[in-house]
Kinemage of the C-alpha trace (Angstrom):
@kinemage 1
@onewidth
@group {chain A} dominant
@subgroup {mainchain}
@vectorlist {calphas} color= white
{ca unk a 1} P -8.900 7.434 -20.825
{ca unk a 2} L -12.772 6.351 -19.898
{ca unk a 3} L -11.347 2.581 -21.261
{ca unk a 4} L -7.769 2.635 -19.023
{ca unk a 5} L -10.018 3.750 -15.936
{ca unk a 6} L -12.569 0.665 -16.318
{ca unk a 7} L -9.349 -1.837 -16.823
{ca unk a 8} L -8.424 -0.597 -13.706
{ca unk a 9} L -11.637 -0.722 -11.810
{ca unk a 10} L -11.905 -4.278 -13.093
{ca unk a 11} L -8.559 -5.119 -11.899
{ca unk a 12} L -8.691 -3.572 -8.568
{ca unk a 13} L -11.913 -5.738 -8.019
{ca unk a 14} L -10.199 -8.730 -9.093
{ca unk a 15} L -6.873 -7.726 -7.011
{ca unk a 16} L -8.994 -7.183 -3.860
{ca unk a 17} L -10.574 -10.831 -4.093
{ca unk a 18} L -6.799 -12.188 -4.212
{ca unk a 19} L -5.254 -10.663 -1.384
{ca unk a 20} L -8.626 -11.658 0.342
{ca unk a 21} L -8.205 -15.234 -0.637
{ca unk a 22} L -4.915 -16.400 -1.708
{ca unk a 23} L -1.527 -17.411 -0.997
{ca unk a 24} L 0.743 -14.756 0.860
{ca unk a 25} L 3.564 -17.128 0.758
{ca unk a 26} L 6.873 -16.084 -0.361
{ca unk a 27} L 8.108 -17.056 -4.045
{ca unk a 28} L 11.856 -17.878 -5.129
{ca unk a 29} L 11.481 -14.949 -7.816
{ca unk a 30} L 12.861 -11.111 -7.322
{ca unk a 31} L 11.564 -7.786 -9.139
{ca unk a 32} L 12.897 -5.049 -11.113
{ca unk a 33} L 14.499 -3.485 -8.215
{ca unk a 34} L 15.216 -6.792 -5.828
{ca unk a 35} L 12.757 -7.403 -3.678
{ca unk a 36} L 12.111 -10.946 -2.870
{ca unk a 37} L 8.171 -11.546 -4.459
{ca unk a 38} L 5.322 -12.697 -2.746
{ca unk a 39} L 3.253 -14.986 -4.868
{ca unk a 40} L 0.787 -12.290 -4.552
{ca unk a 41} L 2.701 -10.232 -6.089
{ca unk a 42} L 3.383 -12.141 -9.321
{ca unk a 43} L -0.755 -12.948 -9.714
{ca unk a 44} L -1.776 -8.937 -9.121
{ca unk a 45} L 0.809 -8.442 -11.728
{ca unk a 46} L -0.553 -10.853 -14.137
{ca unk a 47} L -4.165 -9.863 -13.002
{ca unk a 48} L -3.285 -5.881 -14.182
{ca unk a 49} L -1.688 -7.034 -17.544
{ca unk a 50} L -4.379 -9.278 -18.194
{ca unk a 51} L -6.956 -6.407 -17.822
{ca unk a 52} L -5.019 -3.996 -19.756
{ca unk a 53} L -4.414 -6.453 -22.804
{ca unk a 54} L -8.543 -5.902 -23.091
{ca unk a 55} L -7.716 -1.834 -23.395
{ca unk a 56} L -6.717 -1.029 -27.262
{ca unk a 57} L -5.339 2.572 -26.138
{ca unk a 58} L -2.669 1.040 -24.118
{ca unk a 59} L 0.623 1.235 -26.366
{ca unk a 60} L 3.367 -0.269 -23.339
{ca unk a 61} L 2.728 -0.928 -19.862
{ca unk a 62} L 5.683 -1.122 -17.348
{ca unk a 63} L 5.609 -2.629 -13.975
{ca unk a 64} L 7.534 -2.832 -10.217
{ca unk a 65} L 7.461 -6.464 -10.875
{ca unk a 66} L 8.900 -6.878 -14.444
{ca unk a 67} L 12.713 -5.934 -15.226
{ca unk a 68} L 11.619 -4.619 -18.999
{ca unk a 69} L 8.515 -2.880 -20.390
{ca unk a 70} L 5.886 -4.508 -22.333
{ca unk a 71} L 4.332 -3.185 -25.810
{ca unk a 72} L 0.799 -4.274 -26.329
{ca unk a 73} L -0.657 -2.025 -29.272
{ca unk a 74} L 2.169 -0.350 -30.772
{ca unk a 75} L 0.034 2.183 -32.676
{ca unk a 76} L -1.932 2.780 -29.049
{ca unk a 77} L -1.530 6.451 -27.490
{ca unk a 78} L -1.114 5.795 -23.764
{ca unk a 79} L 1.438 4.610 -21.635
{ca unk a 80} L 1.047 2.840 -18.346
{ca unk a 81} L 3.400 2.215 -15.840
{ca unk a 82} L 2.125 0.821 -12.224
{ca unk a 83} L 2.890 -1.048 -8.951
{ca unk a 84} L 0.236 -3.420 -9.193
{ca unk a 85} L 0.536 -4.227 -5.088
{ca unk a 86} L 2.410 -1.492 -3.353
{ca unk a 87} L 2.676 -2.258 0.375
{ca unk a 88} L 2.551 -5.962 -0.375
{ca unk a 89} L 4.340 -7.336 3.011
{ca unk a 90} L 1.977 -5.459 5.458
{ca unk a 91} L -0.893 -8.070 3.846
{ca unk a 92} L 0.042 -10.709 6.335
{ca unk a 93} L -0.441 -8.280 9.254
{ca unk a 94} L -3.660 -7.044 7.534
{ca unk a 95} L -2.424 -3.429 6.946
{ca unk a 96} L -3.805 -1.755 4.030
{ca unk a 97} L -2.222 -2.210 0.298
{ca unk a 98} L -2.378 -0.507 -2.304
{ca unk a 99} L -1.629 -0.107 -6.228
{ca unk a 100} L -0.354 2.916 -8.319
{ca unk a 101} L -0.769 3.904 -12.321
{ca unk a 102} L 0.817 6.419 -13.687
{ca unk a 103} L -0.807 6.813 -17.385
{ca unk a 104} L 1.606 8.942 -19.961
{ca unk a 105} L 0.500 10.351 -23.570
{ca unk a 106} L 3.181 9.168 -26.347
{ca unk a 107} L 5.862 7.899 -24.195
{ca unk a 108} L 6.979 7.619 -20.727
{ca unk a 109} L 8.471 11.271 -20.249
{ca unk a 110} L 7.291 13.388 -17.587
{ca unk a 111} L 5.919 16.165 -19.639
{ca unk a 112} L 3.324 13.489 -20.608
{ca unk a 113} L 1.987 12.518 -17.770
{ca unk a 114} L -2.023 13.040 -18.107
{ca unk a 115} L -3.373 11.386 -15.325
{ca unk a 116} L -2.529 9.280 -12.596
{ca unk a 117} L -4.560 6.691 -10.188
{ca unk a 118} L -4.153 4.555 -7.136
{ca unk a 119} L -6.817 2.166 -5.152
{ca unk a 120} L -6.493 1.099 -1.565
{ca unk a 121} L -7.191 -2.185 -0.517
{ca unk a 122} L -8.366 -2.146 3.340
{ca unk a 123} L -11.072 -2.237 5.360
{ca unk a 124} L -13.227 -0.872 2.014
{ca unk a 125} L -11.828 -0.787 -1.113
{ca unk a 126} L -11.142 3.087 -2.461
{ca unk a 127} L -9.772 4.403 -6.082
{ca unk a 128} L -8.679 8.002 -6.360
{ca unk a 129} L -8.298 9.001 -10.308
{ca unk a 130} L -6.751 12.342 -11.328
{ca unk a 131} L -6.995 13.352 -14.635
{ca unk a 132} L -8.440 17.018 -16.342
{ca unk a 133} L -7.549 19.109 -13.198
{ca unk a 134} L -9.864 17.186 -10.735
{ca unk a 135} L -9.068 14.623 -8.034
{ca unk a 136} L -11.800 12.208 -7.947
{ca unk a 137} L -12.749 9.759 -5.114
{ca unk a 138} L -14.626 6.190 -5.815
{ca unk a 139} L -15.588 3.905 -3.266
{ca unk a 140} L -15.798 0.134 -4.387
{ca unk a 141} L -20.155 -0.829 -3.961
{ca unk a 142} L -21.686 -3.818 -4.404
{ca unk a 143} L -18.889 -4.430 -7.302
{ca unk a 144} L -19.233 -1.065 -8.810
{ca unk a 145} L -16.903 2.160 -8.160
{ca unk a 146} L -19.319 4.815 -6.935
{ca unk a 147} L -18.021 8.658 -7.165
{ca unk a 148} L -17.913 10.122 -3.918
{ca unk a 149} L -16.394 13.339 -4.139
{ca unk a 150} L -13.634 15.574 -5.872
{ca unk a 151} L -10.291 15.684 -3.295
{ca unk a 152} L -9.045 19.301 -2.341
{ca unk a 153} L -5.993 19.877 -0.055
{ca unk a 154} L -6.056 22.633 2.937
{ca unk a 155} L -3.075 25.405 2.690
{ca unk a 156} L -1.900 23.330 5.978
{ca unk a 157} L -2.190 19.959 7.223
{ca unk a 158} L -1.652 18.349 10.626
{ca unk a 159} L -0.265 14.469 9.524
{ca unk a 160} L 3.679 13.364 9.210
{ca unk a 161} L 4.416 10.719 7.749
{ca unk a 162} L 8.131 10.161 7.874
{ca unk a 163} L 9.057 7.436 5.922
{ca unk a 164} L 13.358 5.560 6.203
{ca unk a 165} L 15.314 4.526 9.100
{ca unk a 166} L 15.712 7.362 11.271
{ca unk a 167} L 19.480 6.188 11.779
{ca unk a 168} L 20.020 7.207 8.362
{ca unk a 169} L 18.468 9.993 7.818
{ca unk a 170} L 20.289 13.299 7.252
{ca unk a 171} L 21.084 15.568 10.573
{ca unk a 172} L 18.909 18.779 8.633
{ca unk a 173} L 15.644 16.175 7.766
{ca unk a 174} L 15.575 14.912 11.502
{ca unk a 175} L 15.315 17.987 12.526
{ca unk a 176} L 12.386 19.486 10.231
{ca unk a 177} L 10.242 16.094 10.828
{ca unk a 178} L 11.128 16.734 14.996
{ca unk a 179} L 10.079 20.394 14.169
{ca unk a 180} L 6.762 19.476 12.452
{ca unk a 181} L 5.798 17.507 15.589
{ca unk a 182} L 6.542 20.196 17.996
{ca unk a 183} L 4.248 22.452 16.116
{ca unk a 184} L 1.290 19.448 17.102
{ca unk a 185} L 1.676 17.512 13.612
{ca unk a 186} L 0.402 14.136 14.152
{ca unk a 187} L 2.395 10.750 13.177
{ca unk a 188} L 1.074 8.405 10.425
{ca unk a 189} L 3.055 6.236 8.860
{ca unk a 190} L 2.465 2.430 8.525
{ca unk a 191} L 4.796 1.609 6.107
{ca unk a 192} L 2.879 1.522 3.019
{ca unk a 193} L 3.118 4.241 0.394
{ca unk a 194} L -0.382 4.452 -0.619
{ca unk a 195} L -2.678 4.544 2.386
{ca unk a 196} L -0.303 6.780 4.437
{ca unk a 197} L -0.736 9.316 1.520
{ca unk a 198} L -4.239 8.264 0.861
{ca unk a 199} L -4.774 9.564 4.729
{ca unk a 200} L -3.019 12.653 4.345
{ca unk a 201} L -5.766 13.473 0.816
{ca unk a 202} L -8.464 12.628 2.931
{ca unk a 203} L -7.965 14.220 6.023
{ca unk a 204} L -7.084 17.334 4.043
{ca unk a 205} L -3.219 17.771 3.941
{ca unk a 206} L -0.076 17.219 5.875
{ca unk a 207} L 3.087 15.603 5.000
{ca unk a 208} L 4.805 12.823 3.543
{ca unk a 209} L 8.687 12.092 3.053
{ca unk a 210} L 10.847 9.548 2.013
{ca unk a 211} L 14.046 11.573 1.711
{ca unk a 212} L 17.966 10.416 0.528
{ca unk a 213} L 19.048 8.260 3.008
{ca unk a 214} L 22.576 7.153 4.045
{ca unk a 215} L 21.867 3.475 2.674
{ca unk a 216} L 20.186 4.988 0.024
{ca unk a 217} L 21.127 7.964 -1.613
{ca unk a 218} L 19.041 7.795 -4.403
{ca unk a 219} L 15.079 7.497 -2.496
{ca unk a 220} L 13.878 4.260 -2.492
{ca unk a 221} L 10.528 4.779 -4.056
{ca unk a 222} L 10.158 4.427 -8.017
{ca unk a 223} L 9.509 7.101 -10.181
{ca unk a 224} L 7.582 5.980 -12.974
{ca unk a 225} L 4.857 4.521 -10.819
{ca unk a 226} L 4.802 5.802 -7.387
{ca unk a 227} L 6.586 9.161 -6.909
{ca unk a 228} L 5.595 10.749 -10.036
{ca unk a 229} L 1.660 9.726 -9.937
{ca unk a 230} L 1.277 10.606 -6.421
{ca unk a 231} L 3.304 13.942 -7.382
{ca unk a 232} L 0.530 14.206 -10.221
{ca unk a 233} L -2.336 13.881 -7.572
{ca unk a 234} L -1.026 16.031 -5.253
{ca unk a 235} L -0.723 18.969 -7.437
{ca unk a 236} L -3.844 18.243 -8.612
{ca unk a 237} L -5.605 18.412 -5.267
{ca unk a 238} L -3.825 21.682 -4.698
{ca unk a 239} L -0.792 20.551 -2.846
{ca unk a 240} L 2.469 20.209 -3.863
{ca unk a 241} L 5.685 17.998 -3.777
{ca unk a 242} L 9.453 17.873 -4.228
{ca unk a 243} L 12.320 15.650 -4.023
{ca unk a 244} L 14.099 18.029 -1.636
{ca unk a 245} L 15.453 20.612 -4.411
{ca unk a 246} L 13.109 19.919 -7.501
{ca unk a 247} L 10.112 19.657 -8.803
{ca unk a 248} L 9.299 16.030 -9.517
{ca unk a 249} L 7.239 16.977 -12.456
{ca unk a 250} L 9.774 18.277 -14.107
{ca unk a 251} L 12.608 15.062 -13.337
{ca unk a 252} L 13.037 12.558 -15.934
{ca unk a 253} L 13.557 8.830 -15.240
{ca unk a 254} L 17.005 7.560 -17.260
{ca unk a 255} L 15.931 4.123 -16.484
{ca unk a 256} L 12.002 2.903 -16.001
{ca unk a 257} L 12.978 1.635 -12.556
{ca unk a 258} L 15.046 4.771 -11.398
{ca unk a 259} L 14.022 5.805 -7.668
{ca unk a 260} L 14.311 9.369 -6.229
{ca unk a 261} L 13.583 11.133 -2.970
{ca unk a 262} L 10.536 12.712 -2.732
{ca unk a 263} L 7.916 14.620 -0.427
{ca unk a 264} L 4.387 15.015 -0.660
{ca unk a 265} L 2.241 17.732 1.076
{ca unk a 266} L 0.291 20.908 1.882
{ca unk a 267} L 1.808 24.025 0.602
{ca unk a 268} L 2.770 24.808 3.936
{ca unk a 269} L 4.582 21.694 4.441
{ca unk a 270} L 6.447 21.626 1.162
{ca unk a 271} L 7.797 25.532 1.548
{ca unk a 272} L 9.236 24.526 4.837
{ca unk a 273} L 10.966 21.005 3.387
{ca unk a 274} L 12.259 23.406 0.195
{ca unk a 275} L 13.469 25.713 2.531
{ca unk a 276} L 15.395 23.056 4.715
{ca unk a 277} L 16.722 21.383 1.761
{ca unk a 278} L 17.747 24.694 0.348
{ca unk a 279} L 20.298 25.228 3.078
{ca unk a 280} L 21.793 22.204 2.853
């Protein structure tokens, strides 16, 4: 695990120096899941394979940006599936990005995932690791990852981050997110995945949603590398999560690019989405 970890420091270092110096420009080229690419995209993808070629516990990798997975030491143990640059058309507004691992023992089921990760590109450059029932937090220091501290959630947080077109939503959802703010919950959402959840860690709980939506009655995030990881983390921390009805930790991708609903949260904040979704 210590060898996956220092691939992805050293990629995250080497990701941050892209977005900080190259070419946000569109490409001709779609993903997995089609999205038109930025040519940042492509190079943080080849940047995260290059670094985990170096790691001889990596047995496959899978990524957002590549339609089929990739086997790299078939006798290996781990698995690795990632977004290698979530949030990566809020770079040319200078939002913070992120990326996401998820890292699996045998194969890429859901009972094996061991430990999950994510690093957020912005004004510094943070990594949050959870592996071993702990939620570490780095901070990027002169080129090094420096522990901070371990990440625990409150029982309640104060932050909602809604995430869909509101048009779409369902009638039931609009109404618990409106409900949330009329208790004195506090909107943050900027459109990226990792530092709207990487807020709600930090400032100790709250919640995040990206529910089934008219247009897309699946969820729109991925589970492999962003729902499930950040589903990992948060129960980690001492939160929880759902996709409405289920536990994501027990939901099984068919397809390595397979999306779902899902929320992330406080225990407070999860009850009341399981117990809006419940009725409905």
């Amino acid at each position: 695990m210590k060898e996956i970890l220092s691939a992805i420091e050293r990629a995250a270092i080497r990701i941050k120096h892209e977005i900080d110096t190259k070419d946000i420009e569109y490409s001709q080229q779609m993903n997995s899941t089609g999205d038109t690419q930025l040519q940042l995209d492509i190079k943080c993808d080849l940047v995260v394979e290059e670094e985990f070629t170096k790691a001889e516990t990596i047995n496959t990798i899978v990524s957002e940006e590549q339609e089929h997975s990739l086997v790299m030491n078939k006798d290996a143990k781990y698995f690795v599936a990632f977004d290698p640059l979530d949030g990566s058309s809020l770079i040319d507004v200078n939002l913070s990005v992120g990326s996401i691992f998820g890292i699996y023992d045998g194969s890429f089921s859901v009972k094996n995932l061991v430990a999950a990760c994510y690093v957020v590109y912005g004004p510094r450059t943070e990594l949050v690791f959870a592996h071993d029932g702990e939620v570490k937090f780095y901070l990027l220091q002169d080129g090094v990852f420096v522990f901070v501290k371990n990440i625990v959630l409150k029982e309640k947080g104060k932050l909602n981050a809604p995430g869909g077109t509101q048009q779409n939503w369902p009638p039931y959802h609009k109404a618990m997110v409106d409900g949330l703010f009329q208790e004195g919950y506090r909107l943050r959402y900027s459109g990226g995945m990792v530092p709207d959840l990487h807020q709600i860690l930090l400032k100790g709980g709250g919640l995040f949603s990206y529910p089934s939506t008219s247009d897309k009655p699946e969820g729109k995030l991925r589970m492999l590398y962003e729902a499930l990881p950040f589903a990992f983390i948060f129960k980690t921390a001492g939160g929880d999560q759902t996709d409405g009805k289920n536990d994501l930790l027990t939901m099984e991708a068919k397809h390595i690019h397979d999306t779902t609903p899902c929320f992330f949260g406080s225990k407070y904040e999860i009850a009341r989405v399981k117990d809006v979704y419940a009725g409905n």
